[in-house]
C-alpha positions as CSV (number, residue, x, y, z in Angstrom):
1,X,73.3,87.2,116.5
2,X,75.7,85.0,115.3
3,X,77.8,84.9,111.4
4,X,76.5,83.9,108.4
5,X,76.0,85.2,105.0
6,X,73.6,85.3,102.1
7,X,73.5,86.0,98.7
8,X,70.7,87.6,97.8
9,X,71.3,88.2,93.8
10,X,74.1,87.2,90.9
11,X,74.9,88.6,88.1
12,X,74.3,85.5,85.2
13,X,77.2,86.6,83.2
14,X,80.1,86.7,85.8
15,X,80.5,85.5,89.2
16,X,79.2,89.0,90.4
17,X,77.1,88.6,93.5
18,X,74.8,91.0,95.9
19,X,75.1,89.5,99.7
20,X,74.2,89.9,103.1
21,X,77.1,89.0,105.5
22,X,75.4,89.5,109.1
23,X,77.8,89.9,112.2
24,X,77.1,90.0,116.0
25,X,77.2,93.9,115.6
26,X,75.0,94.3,112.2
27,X,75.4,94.0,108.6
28,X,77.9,94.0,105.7
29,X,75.8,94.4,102.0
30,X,78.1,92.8,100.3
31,X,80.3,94.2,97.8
32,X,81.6,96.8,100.6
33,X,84.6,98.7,100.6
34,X,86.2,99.1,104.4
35,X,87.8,101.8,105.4
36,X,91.4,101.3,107.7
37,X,91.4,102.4,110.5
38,X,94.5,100.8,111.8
39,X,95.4,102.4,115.1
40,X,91.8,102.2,116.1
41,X,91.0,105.3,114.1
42,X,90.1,106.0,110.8
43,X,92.9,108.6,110.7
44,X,90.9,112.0,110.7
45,X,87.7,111.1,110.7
46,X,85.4,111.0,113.4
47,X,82.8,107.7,114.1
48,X,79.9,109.6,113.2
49,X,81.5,111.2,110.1
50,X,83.2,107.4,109.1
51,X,78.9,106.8,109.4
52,X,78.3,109.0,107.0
53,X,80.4,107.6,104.1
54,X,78.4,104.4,104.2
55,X,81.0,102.4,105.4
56,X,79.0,99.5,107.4
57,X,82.7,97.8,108.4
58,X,86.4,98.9,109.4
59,X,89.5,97.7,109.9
60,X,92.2,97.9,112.9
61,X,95.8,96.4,113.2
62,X,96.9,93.9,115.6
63,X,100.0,94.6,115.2
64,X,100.2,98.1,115.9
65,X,97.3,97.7,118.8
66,X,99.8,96.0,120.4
67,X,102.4,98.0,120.0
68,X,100.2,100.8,121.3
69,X,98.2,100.6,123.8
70,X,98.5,97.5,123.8
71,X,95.4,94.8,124.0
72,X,95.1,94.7,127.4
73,X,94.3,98.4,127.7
74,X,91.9,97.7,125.0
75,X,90.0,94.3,126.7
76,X,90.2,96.5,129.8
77,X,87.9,99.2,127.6
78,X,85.1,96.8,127.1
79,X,87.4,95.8,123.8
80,X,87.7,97.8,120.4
81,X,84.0,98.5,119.8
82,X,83.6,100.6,123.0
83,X,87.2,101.6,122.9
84,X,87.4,103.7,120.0
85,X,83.4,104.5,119.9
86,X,82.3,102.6,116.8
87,X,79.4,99.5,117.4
88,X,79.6,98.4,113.6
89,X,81.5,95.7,112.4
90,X,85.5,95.6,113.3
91,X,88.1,93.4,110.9
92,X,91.3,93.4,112.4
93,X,94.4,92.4,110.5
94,X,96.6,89.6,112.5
95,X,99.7,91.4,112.1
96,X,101.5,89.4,109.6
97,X,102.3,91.6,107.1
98,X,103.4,94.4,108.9
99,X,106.0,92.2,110.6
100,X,107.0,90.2,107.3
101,X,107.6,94.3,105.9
102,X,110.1,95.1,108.7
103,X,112.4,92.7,106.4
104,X,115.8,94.0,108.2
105,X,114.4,93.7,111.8
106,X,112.8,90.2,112.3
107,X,113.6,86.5,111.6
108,X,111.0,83.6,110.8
109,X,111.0,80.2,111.6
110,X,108.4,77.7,112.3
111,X,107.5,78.5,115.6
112,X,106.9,82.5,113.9
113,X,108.3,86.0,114.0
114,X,110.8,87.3,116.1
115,X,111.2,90.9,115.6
116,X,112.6,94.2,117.0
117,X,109.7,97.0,117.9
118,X,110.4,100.0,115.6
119,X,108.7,101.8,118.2
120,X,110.7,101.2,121.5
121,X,113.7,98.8,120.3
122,X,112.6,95.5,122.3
123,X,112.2,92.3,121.1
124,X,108.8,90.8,120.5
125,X,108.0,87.4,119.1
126,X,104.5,87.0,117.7
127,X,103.3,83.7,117.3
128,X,100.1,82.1,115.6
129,X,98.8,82.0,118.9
130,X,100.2,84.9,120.5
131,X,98.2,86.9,117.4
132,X,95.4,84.8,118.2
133,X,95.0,85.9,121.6
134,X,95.6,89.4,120.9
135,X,92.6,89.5,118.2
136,X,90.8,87.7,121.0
137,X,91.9,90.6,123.6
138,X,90.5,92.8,121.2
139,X,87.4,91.5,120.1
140,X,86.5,92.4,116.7
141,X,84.1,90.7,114.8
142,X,86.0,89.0,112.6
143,X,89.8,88.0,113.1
144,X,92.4,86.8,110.8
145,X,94.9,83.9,110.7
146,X,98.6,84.8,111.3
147,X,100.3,83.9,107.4
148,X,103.5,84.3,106.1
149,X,103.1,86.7,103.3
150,X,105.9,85.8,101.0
151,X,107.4,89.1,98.5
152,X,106.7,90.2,95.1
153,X,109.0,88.2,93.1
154,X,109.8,85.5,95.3
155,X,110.9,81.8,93.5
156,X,108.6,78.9,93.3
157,X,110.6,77.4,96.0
158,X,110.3,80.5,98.3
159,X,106.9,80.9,98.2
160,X,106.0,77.0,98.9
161,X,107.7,77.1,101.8
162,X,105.7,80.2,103.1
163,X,102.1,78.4,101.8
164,X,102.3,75.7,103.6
165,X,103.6,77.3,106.9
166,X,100.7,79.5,106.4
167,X,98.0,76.1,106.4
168,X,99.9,74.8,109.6
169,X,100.2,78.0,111.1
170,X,96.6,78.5,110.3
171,X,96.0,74.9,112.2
172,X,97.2,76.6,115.0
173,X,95.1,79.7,115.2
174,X,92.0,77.0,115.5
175,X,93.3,75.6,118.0
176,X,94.3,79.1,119.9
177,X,90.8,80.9,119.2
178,X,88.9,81.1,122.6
179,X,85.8,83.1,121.0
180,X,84.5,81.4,118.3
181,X,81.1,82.0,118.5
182,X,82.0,85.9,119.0
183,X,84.8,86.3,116.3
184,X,84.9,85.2,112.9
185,X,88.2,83.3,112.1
186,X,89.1,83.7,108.3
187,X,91.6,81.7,106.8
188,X,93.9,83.4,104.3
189,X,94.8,81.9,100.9
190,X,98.5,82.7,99.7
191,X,100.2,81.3,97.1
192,X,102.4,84.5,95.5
193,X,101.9,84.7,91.3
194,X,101.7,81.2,91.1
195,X,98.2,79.7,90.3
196,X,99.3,75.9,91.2
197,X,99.9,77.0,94.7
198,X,97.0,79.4,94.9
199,X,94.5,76.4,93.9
200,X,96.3,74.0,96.1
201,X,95.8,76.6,99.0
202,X,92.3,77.4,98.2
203,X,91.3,73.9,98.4
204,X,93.3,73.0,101.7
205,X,91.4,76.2,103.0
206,X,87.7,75.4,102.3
207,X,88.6,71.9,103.7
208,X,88.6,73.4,107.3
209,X,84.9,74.9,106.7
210,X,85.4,78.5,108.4
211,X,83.2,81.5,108.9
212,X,84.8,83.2,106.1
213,X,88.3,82.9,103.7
214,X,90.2,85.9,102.1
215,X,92.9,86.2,99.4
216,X,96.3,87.5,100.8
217,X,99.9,88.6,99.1
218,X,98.1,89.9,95.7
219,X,99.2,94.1,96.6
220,X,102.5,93.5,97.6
221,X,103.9,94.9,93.8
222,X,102.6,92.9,91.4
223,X,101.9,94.4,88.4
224,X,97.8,95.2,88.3
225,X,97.0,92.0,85.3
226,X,99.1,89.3,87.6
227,X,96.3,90.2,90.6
228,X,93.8,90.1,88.1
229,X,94.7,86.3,87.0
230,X,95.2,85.3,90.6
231,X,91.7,86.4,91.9
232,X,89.6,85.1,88.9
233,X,91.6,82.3,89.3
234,X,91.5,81.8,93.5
235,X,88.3,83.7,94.2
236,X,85.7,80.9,92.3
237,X,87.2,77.9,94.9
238,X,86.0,79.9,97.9
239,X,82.8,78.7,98.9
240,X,80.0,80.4,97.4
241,X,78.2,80.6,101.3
242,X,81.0,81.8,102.6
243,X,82.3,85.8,102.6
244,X,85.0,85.9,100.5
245,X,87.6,89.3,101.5
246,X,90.5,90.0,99.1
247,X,93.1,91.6,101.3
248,X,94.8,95.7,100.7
249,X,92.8,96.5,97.5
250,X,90.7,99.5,97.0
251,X,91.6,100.6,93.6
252,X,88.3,100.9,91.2
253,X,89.1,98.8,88.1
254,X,90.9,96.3,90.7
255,X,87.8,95.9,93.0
256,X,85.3,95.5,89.6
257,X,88.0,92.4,88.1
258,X,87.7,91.0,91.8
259,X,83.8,91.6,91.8
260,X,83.0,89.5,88.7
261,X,84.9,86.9,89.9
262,X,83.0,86.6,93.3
263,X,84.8,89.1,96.0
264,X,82.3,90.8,98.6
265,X,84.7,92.9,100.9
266,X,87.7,95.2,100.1
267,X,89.9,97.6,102.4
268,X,92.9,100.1,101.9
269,X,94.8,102.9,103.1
270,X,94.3,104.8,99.5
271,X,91.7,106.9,100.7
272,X,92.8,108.6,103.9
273,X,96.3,108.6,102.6
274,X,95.3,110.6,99.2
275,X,93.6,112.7,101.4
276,X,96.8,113.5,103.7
277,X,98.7,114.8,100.8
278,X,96.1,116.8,99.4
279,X,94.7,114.5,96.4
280,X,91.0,113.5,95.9
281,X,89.4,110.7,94.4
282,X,86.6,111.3,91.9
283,X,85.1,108.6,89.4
284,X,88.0,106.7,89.2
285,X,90.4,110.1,88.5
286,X,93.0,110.8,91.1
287,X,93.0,115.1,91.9
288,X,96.0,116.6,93.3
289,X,94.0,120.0,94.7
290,X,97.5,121.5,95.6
291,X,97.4,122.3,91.9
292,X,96.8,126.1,90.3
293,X,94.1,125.2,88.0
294,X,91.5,124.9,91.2
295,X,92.5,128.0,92.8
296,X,89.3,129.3,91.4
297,X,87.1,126.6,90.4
298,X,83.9,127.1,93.2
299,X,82.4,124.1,92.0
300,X,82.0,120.9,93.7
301,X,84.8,117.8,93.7
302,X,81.8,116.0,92.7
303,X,78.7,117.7,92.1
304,X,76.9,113.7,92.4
305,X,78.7,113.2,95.6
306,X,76.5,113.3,98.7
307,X,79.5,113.3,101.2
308,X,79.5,116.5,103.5
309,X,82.6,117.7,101.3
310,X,81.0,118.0,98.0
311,X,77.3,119.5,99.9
312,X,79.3,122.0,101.7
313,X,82.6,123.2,99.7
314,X,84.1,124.1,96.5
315,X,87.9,122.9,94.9
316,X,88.5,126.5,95.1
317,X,88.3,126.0,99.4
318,X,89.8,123.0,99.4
319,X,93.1,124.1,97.3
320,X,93.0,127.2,99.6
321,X,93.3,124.8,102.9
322,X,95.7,122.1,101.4
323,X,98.1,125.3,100.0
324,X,97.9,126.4,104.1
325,X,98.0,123.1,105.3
326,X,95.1,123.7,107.7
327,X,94.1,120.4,109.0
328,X,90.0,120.2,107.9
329,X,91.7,120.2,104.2
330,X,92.5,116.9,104.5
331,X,89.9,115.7,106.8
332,X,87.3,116.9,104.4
333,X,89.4,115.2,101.7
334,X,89.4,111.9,103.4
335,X,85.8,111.8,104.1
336,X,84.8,112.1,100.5
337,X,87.8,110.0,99.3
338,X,86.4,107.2,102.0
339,X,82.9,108.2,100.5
340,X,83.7,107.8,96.9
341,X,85.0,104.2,97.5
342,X,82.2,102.8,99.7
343,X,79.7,104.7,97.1
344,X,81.3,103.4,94.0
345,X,80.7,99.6,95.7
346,X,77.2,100.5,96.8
347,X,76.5,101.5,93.3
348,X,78.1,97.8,91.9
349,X,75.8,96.4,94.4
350,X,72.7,98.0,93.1
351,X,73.8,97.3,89.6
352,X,73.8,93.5,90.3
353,X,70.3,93.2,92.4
354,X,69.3,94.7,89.0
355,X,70.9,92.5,86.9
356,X,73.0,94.9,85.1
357,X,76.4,94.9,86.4
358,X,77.8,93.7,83.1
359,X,75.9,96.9,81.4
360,X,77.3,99.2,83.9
361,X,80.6,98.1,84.8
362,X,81.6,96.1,82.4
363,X,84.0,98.8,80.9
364,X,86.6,98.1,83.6
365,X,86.5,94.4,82.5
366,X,88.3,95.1,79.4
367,X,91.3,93.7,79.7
368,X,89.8,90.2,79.9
């Protein structure tokens, strides 16, 4: 089975939509939230128990794959899939934005990054291609283009210069991709705060007709109502048969704005890293369970929650095992925090095959 996607309702007040995006190993029902797994792990969490969530998708890093183990080790595995024991859907990242945050270690110029490992000190230039043939090494399903990713703040000037070496660097990742019909190339729209260049980036994008296109540089600091006015504005020029993926969000009242303007697919580290310090996510309400108040509170985090956590243990257990720092604290934090994102998008999804996203969900819309 090849790519494609469908949209299989839409909400007829917003750009809201209900998909189906189907990949050589299964199906995304679109909106999603993906978990990151970025070293080829969804740190703490087991395949089976990441399956248990709901998550139909994950994400790994081609930056840090390479770094360790490195892609070949991984190709000679039978590639990520059978490497790290997961047979759904695999997103990896191309590495450009953990190479454009090691700001005092690398240099750009056309040809791309020259940088200095953090890990072991040597010097490693990644290239469109050179990413490119890692992701191919790999073998997710879908694959991204290499970008510049330009700061929060940068000028006008600045952030022109890094849009339109993202379209030719993108040009170049075409022309490097050897599996095509295997993995999924999406094309990354950038274009900082500033809407001229998002639009103008957006439409050089859907020129090219890929599998997919996502919306890059918009959690990078921006204040929350600057992403919100990028991706109503970018997300409605993406091609409405295409999956449209807006890049390191997972925030609830982030992933709603993005929703209603036509998003399908989310990911972020929130979950799993909320969960290593001891917090849990429930209905939108961040819970630090370190805290004295559920030292004896034996009820549920969420008593609506299906996850294992919320079947099986009280705040009262969990506060006990983050105050001793016993591991299973915070694996049993991240499974419900990774449960309580893929849930909340599950239950947008059902809301608009119903028709009443607006009626449910339109609360988070308010700043509009």
């Amino acid at each position: 089975m090849g790519f494609s996607f469908e949209c299989r309702a839409s909400c007829r007040q917003t750009g809201a939509r209900a998909g189906i995006w189907h990949t050589p190993h299964g199906c995304v029902e679109t909106p999603r939230f993906m978990p990151v797994g970025t070293l080829a792990t969804v740190k703490g969490l087991t395949p089976a128990q990441i399956q248990t969530t709901g998550a139909q998708m994950i994400l790994a890093n081609t930056y840090h794959l390479h770094l360790q183990p490195g892609e070949a080790i991984v190709e000679k595995a039978g590639g990520l899939h059978e490497f790290m024991g997961w047979q759904g859907p695999i997103l990896t990242d191309s590495g450009g934005f953990q190479v454009f945050s090691l700001s005092e270690l690398r240099q750009i110029d056309e040809s791309g990054v020259t940088f200095r490992s953090p890990r072991d000190g040597r010097i490693i230039q990644l290239t469109p291609e050179r990413s490119i043939q890692i992701q191919n090494a790999l073998g997710a399903d879908v694959i991204m283009a290499f970008d510049e990713c330009p700061p929060a703040g940068a000028a006008h000037e600045e952030v022109v210069a890094a849009t339109e070496r993202t379209y030719r660097w993108l040009e170049r990742c075409l022309n490097a991709h050897q599996r095509p019909q295997e993995q999924a190339l999406f094309g990354i729209v950038q274009g900082g705060i500033y809407p001229d260049l998002r639009c103008a980036a957006a439409e050089s994008l859907v020129k090219l007709d890929l599998p997919g296109y996502a919306i890059g540089g918009v959690s990078v600091g921006e204040e929350p109502e600057l992403i919100h006015k990028i991706v109503r504005i970018t997300a409605p020029m993406l091609p409405p048969e295409k999956p449209r993926y807006l890049m390191g969000v997972g925030t609830y009242k982030e992933m709603v704005v993005a929703i209603a303007s036509g998003i399908d697919l989310f990911d972020c580290v929130i979950p799993t890293r909320f969960g290593r310090h001891g917090a849990a996510l429930v209905r939108g309400e961040r819970l630090n369970l370190k805290n004295a108040q559920f030292r004896e509170d034996f009820t549920p985090l969420d008593p609506t929650c299906p996850c294992y956590t919320c079947q099986n243990f009280s705040r009262a257990y969990l506060n006990h095992l983050v105050k001793s720092r016993e591991m299973l604290g915070y694996i049993l934090l991240s499974l419900h925090n990774i449960s309580e994102l893929v849930r909340f998008t599950q239950q947008i999804r059902e809301a608009i095959l119903r028709d009443r996203f607006v009626e449910e969900f339109g609360s988070w819309l308010d700043d509009r």
